[in-house]
VEXPAFI-468133 format. One record per residue (C-alpha): residue number from 1; residue in three letters; x, y, z. Coordinates in steps of 0.2 Angstrom, whole numbers, plus 5000, padded with zeros to 4 digits. Each point is the difference from the previous one (the first is absolute). Layout:
BEGIN
seq type c1 c2 c3
NUM Ala X Y Z
...
// end
This chain:
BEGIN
seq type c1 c2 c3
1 Unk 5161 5057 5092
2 Unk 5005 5005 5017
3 Unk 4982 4998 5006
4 Unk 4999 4982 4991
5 Unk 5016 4996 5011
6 Unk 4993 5008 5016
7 Unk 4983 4988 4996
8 Unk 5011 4985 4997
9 Unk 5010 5003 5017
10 Unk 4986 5004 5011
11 Unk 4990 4984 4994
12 Unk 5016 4989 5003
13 Unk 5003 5007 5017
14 Unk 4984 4998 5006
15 Unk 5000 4983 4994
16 Unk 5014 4998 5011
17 Unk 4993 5007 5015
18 Unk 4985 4990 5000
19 Unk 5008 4985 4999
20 Unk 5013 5006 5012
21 Unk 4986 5003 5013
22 Unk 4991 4984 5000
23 Unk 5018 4989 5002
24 Unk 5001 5013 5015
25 Unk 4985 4993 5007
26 Unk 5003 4983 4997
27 Unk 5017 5003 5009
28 Unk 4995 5010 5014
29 Unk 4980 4993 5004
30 Unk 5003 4979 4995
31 Unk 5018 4997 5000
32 Unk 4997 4983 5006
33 Unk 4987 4998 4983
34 Unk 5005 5009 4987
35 Unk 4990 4991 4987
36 Unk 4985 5006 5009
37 Unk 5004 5017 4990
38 Unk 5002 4992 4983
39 Unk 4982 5005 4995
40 Unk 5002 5019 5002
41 Unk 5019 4998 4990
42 Unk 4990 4993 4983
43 Unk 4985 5010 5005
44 Unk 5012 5017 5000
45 Unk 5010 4992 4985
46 Unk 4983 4998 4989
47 Unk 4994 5020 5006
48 Unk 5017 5005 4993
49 Unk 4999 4991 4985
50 Unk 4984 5005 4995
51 Unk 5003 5019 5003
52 Unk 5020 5002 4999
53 Unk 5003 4987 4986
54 Unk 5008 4985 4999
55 Unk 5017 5007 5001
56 Unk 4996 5008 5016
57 Unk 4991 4985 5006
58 Unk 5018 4989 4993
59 Unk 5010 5013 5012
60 Unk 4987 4994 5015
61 Unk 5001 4982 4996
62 Unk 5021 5002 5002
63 Unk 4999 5011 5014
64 Unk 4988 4991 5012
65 Unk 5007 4983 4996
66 Unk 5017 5007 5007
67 Unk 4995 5009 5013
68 Unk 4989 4985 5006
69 Unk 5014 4988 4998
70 Unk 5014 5011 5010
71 Unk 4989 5007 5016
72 Unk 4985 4988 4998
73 Unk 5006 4981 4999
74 Unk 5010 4991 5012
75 Unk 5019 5000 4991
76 Unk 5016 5009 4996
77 Unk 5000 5014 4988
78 Unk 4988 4995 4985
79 Unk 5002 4981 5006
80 Unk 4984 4993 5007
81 Unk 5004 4988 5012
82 Unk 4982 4991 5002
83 Unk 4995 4989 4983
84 Unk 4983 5002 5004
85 Unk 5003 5020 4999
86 Unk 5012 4999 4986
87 Unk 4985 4990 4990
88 Unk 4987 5014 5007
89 Unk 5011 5013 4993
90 Unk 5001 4991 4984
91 Unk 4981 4998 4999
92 Unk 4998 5021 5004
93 Unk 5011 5003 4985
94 Unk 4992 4989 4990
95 Unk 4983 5006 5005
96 Unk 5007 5019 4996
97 Unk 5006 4998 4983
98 Unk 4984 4991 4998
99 Unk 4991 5015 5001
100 Unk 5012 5014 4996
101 Unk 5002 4990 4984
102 Unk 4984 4997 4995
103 Unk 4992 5017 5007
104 Unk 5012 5009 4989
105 Unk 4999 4993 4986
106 Unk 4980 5003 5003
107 Unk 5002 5018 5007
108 Unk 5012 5003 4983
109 Unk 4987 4990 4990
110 Unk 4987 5013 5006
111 Unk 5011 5016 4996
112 Unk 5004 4993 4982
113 Unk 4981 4998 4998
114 Unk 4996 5021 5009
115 Unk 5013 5007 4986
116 Unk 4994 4990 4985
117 Unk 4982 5006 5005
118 Unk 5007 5016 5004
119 Unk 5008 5000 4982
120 Unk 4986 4995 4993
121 Unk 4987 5012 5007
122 Unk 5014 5012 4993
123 Unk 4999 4992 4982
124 Unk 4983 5000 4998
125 Unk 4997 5018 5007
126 Unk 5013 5001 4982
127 Unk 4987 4992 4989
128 Unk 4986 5010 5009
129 Unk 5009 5014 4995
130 Unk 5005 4995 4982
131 Unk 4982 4993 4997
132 Unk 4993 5016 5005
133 Unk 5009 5010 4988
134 Unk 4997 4988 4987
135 Unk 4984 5001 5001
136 Unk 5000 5019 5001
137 Unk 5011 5001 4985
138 Unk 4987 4987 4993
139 Unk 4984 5010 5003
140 Unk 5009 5017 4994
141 Unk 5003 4990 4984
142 Unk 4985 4993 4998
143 Unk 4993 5018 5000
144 Unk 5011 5006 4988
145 Unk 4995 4988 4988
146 Unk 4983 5003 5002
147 Unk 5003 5017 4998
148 Unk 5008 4998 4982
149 Unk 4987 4987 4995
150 Unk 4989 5012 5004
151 Unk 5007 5014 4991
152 Unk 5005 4990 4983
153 Unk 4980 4996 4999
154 Unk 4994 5018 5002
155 Unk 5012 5006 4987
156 Unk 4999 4983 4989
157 Unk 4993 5003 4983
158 Unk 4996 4984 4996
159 Unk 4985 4991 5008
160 Unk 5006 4984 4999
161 Unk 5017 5008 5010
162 Unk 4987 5009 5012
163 Unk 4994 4986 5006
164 Unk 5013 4988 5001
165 Unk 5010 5012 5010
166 Unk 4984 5003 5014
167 Unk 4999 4981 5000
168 Unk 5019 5000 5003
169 Unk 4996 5012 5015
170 Unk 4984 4992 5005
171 Unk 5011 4984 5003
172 Unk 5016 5009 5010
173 Unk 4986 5010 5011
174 Unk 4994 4983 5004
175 Unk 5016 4992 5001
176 Unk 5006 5017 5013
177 Unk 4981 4996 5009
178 Unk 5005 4981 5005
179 Unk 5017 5005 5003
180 Unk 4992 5015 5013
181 Unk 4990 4986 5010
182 Unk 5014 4989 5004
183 Unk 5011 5002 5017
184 Unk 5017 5004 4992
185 Unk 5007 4996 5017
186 Unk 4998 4981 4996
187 Unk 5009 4989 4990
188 Unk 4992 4994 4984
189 Unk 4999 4981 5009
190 Unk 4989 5011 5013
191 Unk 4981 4996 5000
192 Unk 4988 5014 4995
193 Unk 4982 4999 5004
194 Unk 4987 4998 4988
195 Unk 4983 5007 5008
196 Unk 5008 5018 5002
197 Unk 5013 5000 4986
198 Unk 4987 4997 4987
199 Unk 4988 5011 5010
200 Unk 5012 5013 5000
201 Unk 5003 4999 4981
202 Unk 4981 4999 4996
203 Unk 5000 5017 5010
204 Unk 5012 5008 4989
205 Unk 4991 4994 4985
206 Unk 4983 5006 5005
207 Unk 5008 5016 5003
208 Unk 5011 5001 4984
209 Unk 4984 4994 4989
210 Unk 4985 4997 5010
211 Unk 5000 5016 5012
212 Unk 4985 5012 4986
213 Unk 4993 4984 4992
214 Unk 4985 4990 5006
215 Unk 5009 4985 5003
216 Unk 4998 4990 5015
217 Unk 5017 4989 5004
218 Unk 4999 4987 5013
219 Unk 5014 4992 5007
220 Unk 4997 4980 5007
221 Unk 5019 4992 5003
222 Unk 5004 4984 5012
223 Unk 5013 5005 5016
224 Unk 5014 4993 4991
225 Unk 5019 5003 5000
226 Unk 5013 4998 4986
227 Unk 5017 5006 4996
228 Unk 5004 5019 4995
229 Unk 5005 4991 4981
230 Unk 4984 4993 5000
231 Unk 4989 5014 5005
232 Unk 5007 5010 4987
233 Unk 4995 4990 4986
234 Unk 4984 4998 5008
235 Unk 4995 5017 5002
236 Unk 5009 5004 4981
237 Unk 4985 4987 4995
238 Unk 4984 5009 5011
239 Unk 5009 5017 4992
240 Unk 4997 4993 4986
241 Unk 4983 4994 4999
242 Unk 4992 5015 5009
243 Unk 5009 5013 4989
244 Unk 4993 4991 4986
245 Unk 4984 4997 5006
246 Unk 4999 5020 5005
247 Unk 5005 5004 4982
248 Unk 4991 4990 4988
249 Unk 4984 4990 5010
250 Unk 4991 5020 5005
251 Unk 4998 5011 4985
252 Unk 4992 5016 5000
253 Unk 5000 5000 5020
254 Unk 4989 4986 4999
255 Unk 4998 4993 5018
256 Unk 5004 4982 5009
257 Unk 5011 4992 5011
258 Unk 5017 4989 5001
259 Unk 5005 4988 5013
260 Unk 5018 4994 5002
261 Unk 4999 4983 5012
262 Unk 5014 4986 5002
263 Unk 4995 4987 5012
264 Unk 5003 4980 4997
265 Unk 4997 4991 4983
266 Unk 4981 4993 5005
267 Unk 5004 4984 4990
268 Unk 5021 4997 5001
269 Unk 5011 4998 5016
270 Unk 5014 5011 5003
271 Unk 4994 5013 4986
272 Unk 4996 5018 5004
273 Unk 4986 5006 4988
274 Unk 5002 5022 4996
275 Unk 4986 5007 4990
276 Unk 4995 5016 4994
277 Unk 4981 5004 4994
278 Unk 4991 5012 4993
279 Unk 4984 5003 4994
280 Unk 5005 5011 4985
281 Unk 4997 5000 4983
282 Unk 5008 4983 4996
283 Unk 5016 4994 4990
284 Unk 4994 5004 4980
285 Unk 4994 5017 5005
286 Unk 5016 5002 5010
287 Unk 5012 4996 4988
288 Unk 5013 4991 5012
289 Unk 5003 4983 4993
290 Unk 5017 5000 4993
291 Unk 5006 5016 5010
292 Unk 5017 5000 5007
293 Unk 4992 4999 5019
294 Unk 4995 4983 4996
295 Unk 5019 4995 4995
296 Unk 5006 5008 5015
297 Unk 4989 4994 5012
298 Unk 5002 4982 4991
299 Unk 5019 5003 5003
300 Unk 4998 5003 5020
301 Unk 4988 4984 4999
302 Unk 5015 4991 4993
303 Unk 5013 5009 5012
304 Unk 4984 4993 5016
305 Unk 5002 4983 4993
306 Unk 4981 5003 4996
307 Unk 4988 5000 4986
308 Unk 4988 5018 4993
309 Unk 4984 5001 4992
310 Unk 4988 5014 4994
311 Unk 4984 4995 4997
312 Unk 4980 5008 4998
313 Unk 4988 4990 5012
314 Unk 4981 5004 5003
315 Unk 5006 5021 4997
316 Unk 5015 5001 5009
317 Unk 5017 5000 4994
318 Unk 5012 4989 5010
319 Unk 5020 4999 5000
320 Unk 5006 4986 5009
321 Unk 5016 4995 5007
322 Unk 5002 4983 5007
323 Unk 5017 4998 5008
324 Unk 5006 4989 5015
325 Unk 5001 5005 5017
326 Unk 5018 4995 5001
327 Unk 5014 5002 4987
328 Unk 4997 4987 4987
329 Unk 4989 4997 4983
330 Unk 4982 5000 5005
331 Unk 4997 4982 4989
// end
């Protein structure tokens, strides 16, 4: 507190002296012209607004209109005798609170704007921080899950329980696999890349079920971005496909290759076009016509604004999503 007052002071005093100074001059080097001095009064009232504040710059103002009036101008006391340095007096005060005025205000504009920045760089270190332990206490949960799906299958007596609780863990590990590719430090209205986000997943695909097989996966996506809520169902929808295409298209280690592109529709403006093709065995011998993939992939289709379709053409299998590149029904 007493150093906030000792601040204050020293900033009013100097004020003070400045001004004190150049009325000085005006007296002591052009006593026969003291408006000749004017110039370096508003110019030292301006320095001291700008740096002091405007309530030192107020006190300047005051002070050196006085002190030019008494010792300055031709006159008794604060009485100016001359009209023509009466009116030259009034002009200097108008020209000062001209510019202590509107400096001040700009000079206080300007601090307002530092602590709301300020306070908002402090905020959003905030939600950094509660983001990042969201998405820690997100990921540990995630794995937790998996874990117990996991462990219900193993010791599941029931086939048909078996395997609806690996699908369940298939789908949170994909789930946890899209989540791990995304920057947590961004906002979900952020935009994610598509080239190395879906790159990225199709890596942790081929190693999760591709890594001992003789596979090939080939990865051919457009330089695109899109926001966080949209990359995540896109890359739930290429989970998806390849994991199905992995399970069901190469039985018996039987060998072939799957490509995941998204580039623009070829026929229809504003569309993007994501495919994935295999060279497998084909959709009867598969047996993935009416799985419960196919409902949730149709339901991220819905959720793009886009349309899905599977379909067997010339010995490749090819799943299909046609969405819009922007948020919106694809029509």
């Amino acid at each position: 507190m007493r150093r906030k007052a000792l601040d204050v002071a020293a900033r009013y005093g100097v004020s003070l002296i400045v001004t004190g100074l150049i009325v000085w001059g005006m007296v002591a080097q052009v006593p026969d012209a003291p408006s000749q001095y004017y110039p370096w009064l508003l110019a030292a009232w301006l320095c001291v607004t700008m740096i002091a504040g405007r309530g030192p710059g107020y006190a300047a103002l005051g002070f050196g209109a006085l002190a030019v009036a008494l010792f300055a101008l031709r006159g008794a006391g604060f009485a100016v005798a001359d009209p023509d340095d009466a009116t030259g007096l009034v002009g200097l005060i108008a020209a000062g609170l001209l510019i202590v005025i509107g400096l001040g205000r700009a000079r206080e504009r300007a601090a307002f704007f530092r602590d709301h920045a300020a306070f908002l760089g402090e905020e959003n270190a905030g939600l950094r921080a509660i983001t990042s332990e969201f998405s820690h206490r997100l990921r540990n949960d995630l794995s937790g899950l998996i874990a117990t799906a996991q462990l219900r299958s193993a010791t599941a007596e029931l086939p048909e329980t078996r395997a609806a609780l690996g699908a369940m863990g298939d789908r949170i590990t994909a789930l946890a696999s899209v989540y791990a590719r995304l920057d947590t430090k961004r906002s979900p209205s952020a935009t994610i890349g598509l080239r190395a986000f879906i790159e990225g997943l199709c890596e942790d695909l081929r190693f999760a079920h591709l890594s001992v097989r003789p596979i090939g996966l080939t990865v051919d996506v457009m330089e695109v971005s899109v926001r966080a809520g949209r990359a995540v169902l896109i890359g739930l929808v290429v989970n998806e496909l390849l994991t199905n295409a992995s399970k069901y298209a190469f039985p018996d280690d039987r060998p072939g290759t799957i490509t995941v592109s998204l580039h623009a529709h070829p026929a229809r403006t504003g569309i993007w076009q994501l495919r994935v093709v295999d060279d497998g065995v084909g959709l009867s011998d598969a047996g993935v016509g009416t799985g419960l993939g196919q409902k949730l992939i149709k339901a991220r289709a819905s959720q793009l604004g886009g349309m899905f379709s599977l379909a067997r053409h010339d010995g490749f299998t090819v799943g299909q999503l046609d969405f819009p590149a922007s948020d919106g029904p694809a029509g």
